[in-house]
VOBA-1610 file (N, C-alpha, C; in pm, whole numbers, padded with zeros to 5 digits, always signed):
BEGIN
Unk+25031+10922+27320Unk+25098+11024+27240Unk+24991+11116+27180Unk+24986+11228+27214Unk+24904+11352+27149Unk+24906+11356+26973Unk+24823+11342+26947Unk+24857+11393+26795Unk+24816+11550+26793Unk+24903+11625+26748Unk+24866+11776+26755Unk+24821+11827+26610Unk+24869+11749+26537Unk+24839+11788+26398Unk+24661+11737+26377Unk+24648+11662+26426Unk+24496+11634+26402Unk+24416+11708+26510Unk+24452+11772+26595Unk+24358+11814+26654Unk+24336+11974+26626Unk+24494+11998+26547Unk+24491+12146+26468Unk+24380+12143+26361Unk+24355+12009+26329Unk+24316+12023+26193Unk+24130+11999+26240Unk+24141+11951+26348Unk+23977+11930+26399Unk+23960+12103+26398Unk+24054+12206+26431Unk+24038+12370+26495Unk+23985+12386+26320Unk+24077+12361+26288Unk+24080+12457+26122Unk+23937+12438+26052Unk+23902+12291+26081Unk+23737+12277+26048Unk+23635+12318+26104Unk+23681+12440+26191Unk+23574+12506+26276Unk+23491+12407+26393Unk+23586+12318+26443Unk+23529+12239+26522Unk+23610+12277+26700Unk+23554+12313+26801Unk+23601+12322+26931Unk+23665+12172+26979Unk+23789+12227+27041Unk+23887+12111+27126Unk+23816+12104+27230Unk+23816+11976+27291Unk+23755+11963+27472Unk+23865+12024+27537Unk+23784+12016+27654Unk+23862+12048+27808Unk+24017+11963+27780Unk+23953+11838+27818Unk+24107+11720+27784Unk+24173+11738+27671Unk+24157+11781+27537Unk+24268+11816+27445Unk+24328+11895+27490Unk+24244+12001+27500Unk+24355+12140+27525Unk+24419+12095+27688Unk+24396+12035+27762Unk+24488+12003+27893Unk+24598+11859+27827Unk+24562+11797+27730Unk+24647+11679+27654Unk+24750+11793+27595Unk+24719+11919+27557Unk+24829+11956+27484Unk+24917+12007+27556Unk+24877+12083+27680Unk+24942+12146+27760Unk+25081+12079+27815Unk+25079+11895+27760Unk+25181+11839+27847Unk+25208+11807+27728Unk+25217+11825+27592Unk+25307+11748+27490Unk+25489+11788+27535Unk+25544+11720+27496Unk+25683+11729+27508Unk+25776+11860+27397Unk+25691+11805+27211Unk+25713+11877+27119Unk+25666+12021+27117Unk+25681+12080+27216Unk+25651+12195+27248Unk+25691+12286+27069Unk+25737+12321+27062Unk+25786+12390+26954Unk+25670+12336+26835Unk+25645+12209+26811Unk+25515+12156+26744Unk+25389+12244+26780Unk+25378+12275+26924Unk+25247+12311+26958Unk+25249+12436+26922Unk+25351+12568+26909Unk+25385+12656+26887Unk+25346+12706+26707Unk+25401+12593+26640Unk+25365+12641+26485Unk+25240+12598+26466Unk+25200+12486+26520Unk+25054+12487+26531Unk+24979+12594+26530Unk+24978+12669+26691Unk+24912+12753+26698Unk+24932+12843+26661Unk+25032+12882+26550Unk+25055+12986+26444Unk+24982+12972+26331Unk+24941+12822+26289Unk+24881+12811+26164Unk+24786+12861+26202Unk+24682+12839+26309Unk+24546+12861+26314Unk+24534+13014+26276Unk+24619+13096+26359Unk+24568+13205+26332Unk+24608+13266+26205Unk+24682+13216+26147Unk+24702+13259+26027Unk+24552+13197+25938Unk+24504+13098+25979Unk+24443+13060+25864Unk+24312+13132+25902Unk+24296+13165+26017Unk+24167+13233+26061Unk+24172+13405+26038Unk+24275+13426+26072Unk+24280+13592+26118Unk+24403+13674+25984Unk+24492+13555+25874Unk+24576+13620+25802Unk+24728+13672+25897Unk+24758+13770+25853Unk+24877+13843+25907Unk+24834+13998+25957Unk+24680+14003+25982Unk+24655+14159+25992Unk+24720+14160+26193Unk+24782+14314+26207Unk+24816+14310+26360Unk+24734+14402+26401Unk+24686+14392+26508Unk+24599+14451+26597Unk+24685+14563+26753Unk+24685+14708+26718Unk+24705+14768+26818Unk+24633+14837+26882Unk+24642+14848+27017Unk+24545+14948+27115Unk+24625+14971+27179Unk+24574+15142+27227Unk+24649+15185+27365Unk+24576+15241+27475Unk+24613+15282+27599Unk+24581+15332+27684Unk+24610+15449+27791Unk+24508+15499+27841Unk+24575+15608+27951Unk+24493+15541+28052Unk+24614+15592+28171Unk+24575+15579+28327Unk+24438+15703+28364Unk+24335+15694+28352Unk+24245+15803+28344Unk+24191+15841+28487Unk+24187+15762+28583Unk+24190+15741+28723Unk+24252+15647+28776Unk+24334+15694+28876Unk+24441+15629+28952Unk+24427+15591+29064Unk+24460+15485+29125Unk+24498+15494+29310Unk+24357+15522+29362Unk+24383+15439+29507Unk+24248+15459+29572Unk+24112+15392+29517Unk+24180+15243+29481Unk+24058+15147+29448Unk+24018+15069+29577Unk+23885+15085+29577Unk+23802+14994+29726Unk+23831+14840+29702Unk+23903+14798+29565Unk+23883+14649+29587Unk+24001+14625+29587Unk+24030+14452+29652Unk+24108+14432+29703Unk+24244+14301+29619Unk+24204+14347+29461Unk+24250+14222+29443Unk+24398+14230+29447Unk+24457+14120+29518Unk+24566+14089+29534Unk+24745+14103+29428Unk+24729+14152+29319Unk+24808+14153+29176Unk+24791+14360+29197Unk+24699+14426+29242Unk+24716+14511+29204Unk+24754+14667+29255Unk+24842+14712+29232Unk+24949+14835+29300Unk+24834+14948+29319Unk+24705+14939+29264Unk+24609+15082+29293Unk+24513+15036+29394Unk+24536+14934+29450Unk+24415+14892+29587Unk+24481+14975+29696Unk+24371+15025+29739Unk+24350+15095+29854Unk+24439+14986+29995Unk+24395+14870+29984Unk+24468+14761+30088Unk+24595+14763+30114Unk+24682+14823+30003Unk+24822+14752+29964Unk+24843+14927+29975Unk+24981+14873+30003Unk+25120+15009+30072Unk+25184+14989+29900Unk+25164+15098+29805Unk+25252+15072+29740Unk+25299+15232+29662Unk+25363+15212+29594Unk+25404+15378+29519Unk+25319+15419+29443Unk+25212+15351+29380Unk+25189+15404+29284Unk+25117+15583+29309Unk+25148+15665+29170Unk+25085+15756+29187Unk+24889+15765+29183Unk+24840+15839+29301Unk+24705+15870+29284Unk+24651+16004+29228Unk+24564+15994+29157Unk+24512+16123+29091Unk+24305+16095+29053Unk+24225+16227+29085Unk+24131+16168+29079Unk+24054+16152+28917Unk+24127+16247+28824Unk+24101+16245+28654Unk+24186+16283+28654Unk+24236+16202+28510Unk+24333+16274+28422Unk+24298+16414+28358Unk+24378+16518+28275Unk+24330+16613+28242Unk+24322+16595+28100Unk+24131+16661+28075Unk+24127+16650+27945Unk+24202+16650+27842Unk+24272+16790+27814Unk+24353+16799+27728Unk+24466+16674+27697Unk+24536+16638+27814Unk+24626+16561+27769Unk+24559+16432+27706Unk+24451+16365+27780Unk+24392+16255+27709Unk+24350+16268+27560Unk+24323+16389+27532Unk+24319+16417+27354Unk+24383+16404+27312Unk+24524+16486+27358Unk+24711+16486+27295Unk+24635+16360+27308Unk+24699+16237+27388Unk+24760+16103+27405Unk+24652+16065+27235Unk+24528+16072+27244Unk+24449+16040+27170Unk+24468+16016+27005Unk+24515+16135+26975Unk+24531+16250+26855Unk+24689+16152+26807Unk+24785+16214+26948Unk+24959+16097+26896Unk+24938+15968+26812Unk+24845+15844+26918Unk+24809+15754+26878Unk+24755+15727+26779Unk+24681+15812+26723Unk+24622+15813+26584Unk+24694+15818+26487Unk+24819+15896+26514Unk+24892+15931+26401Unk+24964+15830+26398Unk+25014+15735+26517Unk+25095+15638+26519Unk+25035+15535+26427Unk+24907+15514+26382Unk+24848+15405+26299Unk+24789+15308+26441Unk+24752+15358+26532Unk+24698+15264+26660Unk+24564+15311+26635Unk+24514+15108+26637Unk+24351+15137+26588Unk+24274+15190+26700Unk+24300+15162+26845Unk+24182+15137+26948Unk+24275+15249+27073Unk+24205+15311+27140Unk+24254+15413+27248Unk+24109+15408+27354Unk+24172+15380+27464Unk+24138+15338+27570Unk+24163+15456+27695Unk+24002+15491+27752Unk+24062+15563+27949Unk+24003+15455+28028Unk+24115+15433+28124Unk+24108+15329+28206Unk+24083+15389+28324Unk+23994+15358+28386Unk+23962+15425+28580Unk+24026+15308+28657Unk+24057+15324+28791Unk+24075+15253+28885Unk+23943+15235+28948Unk+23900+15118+29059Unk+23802+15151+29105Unk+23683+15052+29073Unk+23587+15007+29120Unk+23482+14907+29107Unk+23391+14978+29026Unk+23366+15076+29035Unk+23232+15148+28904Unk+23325+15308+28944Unk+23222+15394+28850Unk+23242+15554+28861Unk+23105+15613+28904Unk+23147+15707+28976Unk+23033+15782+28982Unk+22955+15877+28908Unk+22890+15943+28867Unk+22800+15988+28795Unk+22923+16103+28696Unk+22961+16191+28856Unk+23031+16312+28811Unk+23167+16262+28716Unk+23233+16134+28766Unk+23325+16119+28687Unk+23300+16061+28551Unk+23215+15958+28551Unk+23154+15910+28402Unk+23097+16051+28315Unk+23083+16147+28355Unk+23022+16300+28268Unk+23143+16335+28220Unk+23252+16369+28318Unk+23347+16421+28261Unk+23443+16341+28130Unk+23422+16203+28165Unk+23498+16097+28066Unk+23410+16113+27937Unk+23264+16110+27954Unk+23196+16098+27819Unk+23280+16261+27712Unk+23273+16332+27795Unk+23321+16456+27760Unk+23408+16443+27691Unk+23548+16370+27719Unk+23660+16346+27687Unk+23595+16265+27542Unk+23571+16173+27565Unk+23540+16047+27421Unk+23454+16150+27333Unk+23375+16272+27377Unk+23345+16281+27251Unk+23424+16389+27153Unk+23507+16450+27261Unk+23620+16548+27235Unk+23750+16459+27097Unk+23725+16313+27183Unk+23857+16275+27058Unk+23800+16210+26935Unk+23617+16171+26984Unk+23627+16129+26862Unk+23597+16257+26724Unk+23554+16391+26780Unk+23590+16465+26637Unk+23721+16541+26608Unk+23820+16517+26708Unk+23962+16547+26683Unk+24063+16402+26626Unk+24016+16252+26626Unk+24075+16190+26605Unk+24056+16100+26569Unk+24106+16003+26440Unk+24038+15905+26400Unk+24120+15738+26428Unk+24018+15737+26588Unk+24088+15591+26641Unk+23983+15563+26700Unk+23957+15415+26718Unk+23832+15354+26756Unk+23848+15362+26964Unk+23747+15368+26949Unk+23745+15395+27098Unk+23680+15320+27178Unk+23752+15277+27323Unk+23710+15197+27417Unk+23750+15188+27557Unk+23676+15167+27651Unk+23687+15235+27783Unk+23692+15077+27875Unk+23770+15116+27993Unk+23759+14998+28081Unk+23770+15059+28230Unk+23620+15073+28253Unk+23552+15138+28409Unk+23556+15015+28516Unk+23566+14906+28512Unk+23497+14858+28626Unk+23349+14814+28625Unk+23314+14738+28712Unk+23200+14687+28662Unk+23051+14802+28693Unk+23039+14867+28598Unk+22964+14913+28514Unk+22803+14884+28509Unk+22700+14969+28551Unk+22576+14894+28484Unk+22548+14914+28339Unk+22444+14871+28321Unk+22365+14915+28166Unk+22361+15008+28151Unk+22270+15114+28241Unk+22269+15266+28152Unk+22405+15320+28144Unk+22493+15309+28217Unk+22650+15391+28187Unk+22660+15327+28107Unk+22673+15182+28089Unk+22753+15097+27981Unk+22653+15200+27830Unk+22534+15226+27787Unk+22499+15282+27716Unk+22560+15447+27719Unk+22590+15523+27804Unk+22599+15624+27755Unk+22750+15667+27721Unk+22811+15537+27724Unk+22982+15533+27666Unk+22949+15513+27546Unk+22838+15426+27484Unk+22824+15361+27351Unk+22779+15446+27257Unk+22639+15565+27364Unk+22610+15697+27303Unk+22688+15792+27245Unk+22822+15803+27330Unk+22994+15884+27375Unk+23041+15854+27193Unk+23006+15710+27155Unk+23091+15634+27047Unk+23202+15536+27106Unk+23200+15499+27213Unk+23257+15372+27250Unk+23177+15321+27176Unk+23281+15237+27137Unk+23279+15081+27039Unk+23290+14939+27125Unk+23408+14946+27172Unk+23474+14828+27275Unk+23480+14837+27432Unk+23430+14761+27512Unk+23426+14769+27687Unk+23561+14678+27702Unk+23612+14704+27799Unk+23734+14590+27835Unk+23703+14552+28006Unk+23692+14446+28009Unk+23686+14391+28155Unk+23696+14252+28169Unk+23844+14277+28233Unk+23888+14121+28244Unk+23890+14040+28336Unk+23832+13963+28318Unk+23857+13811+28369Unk+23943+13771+28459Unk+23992+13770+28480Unk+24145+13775+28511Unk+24256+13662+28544Unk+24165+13550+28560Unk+24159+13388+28584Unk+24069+13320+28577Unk+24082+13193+28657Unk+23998+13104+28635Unk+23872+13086+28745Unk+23740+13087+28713Unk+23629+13141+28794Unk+23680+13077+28988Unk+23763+12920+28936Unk+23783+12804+29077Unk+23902+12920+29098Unk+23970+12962+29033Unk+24103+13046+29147Unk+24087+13224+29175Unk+23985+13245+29082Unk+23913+13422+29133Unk+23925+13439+29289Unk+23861+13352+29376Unk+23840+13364+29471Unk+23954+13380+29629Unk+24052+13354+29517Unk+24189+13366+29635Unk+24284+13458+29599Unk+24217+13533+29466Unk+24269+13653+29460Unk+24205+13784+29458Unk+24081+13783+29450Unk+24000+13927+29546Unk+23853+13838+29544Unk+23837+13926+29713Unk+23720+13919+29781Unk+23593+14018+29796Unk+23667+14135+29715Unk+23572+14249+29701Unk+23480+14246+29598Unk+23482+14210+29457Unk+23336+14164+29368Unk+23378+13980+29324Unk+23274+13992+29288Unk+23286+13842+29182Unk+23303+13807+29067Unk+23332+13661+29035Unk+23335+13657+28883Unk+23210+13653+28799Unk+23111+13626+28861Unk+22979+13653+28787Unk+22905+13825+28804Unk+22970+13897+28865Unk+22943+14083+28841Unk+23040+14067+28723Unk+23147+14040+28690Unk+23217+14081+28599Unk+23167+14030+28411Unk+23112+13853+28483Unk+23036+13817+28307Unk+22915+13904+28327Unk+22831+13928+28464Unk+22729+14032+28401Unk+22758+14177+28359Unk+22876+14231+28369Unk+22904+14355+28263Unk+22958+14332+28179Unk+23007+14209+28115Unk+23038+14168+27980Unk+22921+14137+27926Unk+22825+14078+27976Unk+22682+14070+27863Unk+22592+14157+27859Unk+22610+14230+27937Unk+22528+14392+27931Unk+22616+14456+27832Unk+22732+14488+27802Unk+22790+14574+27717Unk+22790+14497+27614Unk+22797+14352+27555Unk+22700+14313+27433Unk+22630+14334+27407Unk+22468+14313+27503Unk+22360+14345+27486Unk+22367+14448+27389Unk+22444+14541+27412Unk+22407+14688+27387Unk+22480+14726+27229Unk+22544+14597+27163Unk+22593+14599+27091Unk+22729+14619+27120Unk+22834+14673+27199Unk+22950+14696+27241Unk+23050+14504+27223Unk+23156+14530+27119Unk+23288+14445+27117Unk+23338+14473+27267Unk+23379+14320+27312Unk+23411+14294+27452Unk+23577+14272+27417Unk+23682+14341+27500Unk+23804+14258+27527Unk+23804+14245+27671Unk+23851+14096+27681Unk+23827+14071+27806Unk+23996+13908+27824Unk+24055+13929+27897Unk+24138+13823+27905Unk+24163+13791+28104Unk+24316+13805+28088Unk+24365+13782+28219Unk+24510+13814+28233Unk+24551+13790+28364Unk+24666+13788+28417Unk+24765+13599+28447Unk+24836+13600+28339Unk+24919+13511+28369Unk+25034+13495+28470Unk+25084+13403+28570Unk+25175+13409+28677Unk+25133+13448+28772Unk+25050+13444+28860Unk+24986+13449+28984Unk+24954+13291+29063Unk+25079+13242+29011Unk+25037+13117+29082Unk+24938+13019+29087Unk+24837+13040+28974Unk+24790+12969+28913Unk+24812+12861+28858Unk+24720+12737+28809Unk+24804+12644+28796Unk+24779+12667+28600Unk+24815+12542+28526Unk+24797+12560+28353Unk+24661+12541+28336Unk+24633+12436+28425Unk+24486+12426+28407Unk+24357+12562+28431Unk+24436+12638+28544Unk+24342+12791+28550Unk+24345+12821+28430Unk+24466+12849+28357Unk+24495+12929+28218Unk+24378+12834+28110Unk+24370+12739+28142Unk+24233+12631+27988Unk+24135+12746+28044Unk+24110+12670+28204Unk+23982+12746+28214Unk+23916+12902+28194Unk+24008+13001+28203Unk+23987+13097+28163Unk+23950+13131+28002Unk+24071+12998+27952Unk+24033+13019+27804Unk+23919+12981+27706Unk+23841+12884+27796Unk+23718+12851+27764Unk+23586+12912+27844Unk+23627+13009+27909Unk+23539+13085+27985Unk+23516+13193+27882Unk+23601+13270+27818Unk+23631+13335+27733Unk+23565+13329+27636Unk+23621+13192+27545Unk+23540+13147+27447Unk+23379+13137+27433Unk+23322+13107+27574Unk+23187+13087+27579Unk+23085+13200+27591Unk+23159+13332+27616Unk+23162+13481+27575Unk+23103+13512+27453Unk+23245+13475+27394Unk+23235+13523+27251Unk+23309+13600+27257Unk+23400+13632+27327Unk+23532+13746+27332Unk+23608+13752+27201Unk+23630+13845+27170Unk+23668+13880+27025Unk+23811+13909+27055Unk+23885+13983+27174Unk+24004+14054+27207Unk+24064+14027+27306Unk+24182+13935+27341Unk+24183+13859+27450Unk+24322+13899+27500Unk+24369+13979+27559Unk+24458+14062+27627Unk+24532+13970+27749Unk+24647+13907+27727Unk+24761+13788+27791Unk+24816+13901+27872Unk+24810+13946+27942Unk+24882+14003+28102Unk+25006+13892+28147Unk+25127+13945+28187Unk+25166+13858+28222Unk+25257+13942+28371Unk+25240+13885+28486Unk+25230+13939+28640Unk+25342+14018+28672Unk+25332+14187+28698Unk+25425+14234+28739Unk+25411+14233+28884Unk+25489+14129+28972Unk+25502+14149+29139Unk+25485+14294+29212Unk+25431+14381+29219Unk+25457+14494+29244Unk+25448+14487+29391Unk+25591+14560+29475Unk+25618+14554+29612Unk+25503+14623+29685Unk+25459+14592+29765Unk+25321+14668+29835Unk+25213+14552+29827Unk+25230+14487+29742Unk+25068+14367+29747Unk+25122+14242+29774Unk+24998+14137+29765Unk+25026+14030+29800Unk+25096+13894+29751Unk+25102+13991+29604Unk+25209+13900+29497Unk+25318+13918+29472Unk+25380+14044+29586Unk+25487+14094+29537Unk+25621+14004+29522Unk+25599+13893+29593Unk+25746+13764+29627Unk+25732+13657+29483Unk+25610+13666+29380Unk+25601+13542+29321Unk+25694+13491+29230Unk+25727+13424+29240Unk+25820+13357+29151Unk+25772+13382+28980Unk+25810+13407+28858Unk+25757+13384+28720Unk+25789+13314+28647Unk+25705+13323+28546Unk+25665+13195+28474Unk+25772+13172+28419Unk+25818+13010+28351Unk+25936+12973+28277Unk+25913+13012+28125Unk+25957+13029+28047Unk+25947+13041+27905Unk+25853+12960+27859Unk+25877+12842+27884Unk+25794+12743+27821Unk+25648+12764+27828Unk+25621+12795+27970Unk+25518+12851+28100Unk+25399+12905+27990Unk+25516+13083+27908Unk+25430+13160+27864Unk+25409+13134+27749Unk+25518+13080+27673Unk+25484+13064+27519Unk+25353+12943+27512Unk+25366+12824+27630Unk+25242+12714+27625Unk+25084+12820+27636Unk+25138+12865+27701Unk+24992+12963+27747Unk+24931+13015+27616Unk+25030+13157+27569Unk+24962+13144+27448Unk+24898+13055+27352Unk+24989+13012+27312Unk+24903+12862+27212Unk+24806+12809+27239Unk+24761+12752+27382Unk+24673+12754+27433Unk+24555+12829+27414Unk+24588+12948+27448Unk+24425+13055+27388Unk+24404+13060+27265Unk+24520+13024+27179Unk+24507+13059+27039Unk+24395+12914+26955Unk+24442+12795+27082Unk+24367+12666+27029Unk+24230+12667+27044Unk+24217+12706+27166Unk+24038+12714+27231Unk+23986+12864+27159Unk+24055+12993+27137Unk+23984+13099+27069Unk+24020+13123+26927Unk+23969+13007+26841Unk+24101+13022+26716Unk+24083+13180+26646Unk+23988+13177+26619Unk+23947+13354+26573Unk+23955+13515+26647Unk+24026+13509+26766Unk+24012+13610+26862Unk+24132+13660+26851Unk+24094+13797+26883Unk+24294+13895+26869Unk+24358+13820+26997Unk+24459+13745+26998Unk+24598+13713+27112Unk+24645+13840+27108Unk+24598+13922+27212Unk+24703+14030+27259Unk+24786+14028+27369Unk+24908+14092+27287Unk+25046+14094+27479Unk+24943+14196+27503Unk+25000+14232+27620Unk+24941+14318+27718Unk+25076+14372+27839Unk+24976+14416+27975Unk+25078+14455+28091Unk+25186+14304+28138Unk+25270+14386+28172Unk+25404+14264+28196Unk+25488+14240+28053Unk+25482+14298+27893Unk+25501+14276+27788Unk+25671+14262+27789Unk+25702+14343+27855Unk+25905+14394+27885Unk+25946+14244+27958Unk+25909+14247+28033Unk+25901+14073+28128Unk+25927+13982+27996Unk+25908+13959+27912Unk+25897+13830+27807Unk+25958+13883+27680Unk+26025+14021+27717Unk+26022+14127+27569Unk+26139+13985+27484Unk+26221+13943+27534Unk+26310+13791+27473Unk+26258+13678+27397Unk+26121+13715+27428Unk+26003+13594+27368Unk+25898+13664+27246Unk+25933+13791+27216Unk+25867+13815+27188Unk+25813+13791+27041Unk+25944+13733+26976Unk+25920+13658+26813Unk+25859+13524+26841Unk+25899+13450+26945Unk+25849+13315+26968Unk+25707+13342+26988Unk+25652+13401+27027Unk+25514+13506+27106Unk+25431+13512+26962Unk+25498+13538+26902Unk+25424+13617+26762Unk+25377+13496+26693Unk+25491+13385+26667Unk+25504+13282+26607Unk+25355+13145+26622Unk+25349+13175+26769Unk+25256+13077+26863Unk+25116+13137+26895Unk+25090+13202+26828Unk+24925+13251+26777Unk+24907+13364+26817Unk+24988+13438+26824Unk+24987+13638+26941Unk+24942+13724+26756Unk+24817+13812+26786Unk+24829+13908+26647Unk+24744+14011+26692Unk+24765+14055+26796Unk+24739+14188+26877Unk+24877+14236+26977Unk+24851+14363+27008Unk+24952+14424+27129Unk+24869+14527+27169Unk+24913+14613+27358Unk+24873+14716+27373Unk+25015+14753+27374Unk+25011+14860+27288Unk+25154+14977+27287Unk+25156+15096+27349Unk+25229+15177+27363Unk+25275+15287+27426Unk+25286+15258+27585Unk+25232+15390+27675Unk+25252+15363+27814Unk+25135+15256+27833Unk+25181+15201+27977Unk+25055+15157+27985Unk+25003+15229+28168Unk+24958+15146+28243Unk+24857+15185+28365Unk+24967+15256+28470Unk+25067+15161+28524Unk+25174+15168+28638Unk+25292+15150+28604Unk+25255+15047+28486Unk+25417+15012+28436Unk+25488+15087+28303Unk+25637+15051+28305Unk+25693+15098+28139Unk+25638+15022+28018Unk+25605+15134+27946Unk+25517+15069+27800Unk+25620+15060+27721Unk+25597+15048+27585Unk+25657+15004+27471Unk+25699+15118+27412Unk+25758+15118+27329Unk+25780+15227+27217Unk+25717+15182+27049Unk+25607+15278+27031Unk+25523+15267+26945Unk+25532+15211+26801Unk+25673+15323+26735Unk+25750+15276+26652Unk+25805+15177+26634Unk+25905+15177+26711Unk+25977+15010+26765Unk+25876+14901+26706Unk+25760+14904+26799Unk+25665+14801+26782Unk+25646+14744+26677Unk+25598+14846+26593Unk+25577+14882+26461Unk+25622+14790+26326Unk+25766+14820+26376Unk+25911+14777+26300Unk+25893+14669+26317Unk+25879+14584+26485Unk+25920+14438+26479Unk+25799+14374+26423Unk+25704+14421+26461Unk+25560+14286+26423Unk+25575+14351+26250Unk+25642+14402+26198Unk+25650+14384+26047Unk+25743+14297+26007Unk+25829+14294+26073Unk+25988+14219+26077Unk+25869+14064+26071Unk+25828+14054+26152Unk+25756+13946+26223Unk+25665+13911+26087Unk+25658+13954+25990Unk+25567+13905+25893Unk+25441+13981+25877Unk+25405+14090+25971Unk+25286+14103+26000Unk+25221+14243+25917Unk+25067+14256+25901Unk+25070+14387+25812Unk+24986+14498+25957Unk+25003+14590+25973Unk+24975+14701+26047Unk+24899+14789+26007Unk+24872+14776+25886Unk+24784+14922+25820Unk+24606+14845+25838
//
């Protein structure tokens, strides 16, 4: 029999769960136990403050890599729209809205394994355009990136790099063959190096097993990831996940708790797939979640900002 209360209470003393706890918890029965659990932690670590970020699609379509989950690979027949930059102006609007919305963090996202020179010029352009038109913290997610770009985003006033993980290092490999999981921790410790806050998480429901989901979460942890972004799998017709079956309730709410046990101090953010679970989404809150990305997001329908707003206050939570 698991005791969950003592091993909450080993977290609360700033002490790390093993591998085997956090896989002992994954099978408790008292599920709903494991749930307020992993609500206390973050309350006792992180309070009730909520954490928002948003994003634009900043380059689209026509990525050389091949991973399997995603509608902008070049490999895969799918709808999404391609474009080679977004246009300045609107990325300011989007910028400037968000600000006013009370959203701390605004994000341009490229498609694509790195950028090239000409397009990283034009993006710095953009970041430095919003940061004297707008007051929101700023952070970019290129692809794997070297050092000197990773510096001249940080020069730009990027704050935060995002590059995720996306699983577990043993199941990376059966879902893209085009980079690795060690290019991806080496542009997460280069954009430390450099002083740059990392968010970095994954994609839940890809057929993974619970145990991928520990391992990612202690891959994470051993980071030092501060912002840990829960994806949860939109099948999109055209790729190779488009048939997968998704996760059960239990599936996603265990998951969370889970990251919340192994990262007790790190933002639990929903992320892409958020509408998918939108039914879960108080249970979500409850079981250690105190981040979101709001508005549109990359391919899919985003949130409504306000809305958001309303519920994670409903939810107990403070936003300012």
């Amino acid at each position: 029999m698991i005791d969950i209360e003592s091993i909450k209470q080993k977290v609360l003393n700033g002490l790390s769960i093993s591998l085997q706890e956090a896989k002992d918890l994954s099978l408790v029965s008292n599920k709903e136990d494991l749930y307020k659990a992993a609500g206390e932690i973050r309350d006792h670590f992180s309070g009730r403050q909520f954490d928002m970020c948003s994003i634009i699609n900043a380059k689209s379509g026509l990525c050389s890599e091949d991973c399997k989950w995603c509608s902008q690979s070049s490999f895969y027949h799918t709808k999404v729209e391609s474009y080679e930059l977004v246009d300045e102006q609107k990325a300011v609007q989007q910028a400037c809205l968000n600000a006013n919305q009370g959203v701390q963090k605004y994000s341009l996202v490229t498609s694509g394994k790195a950028l090239s020179e000409a397009n990283l010029n034009q993006l710095l352009s953009i970041y430095r355009q919003i940061k004297v038109k707008a007051k929101i913290g700023l952070c970019a997610s290129m692809g794997l990136l070297d050092k000197e770009a990773l510096k001249k985003l940080k020069d730009a006033g990027v704050e935060h790099y995002h590059c995720n993980l996306e699983t577990s290092r043993s199941y990376f490999p059966a879902l893209c063959s085009t980079h690795t999981y060690n290019q991806k921790i080496q542009t997460i410790r280069w954009a430390q190096e450099l002083g740059m806050k990392v968010c970095s998480g994954g994609i839940i429901g890809m057929d993974e097993t619970m145990n991928d989901r520990i391992e990612l979460a202690f891959e994470l942890n051993k980071l030092g990831i501060d912002s840990i972004p829960v994806n949860i799998l939109n099948p999109v017709a055209g790729t190779p996940l488009e048939g997968t079956s998704p996760l059960s309730d239990e599936e996603v709410l265990t998951s969370f708790a889970l990251f919340r046990f192994i990262n007790p101090k790190a933002k639990i953010r929903f992320a892409g797939g958020r509408m998918q679970i939108k039914h879960l989404q108080q249970k979500a809150l409850a079981a250690g979640v105190n981040a979101a990305l709001v508005g549109d997001l990359l391919t899919t329908i985003g949130s409504n900002i306000e809305e958001d707003k309303q519920a994670f206050i409903r939810a107990g939570f403070d936003i300012n």
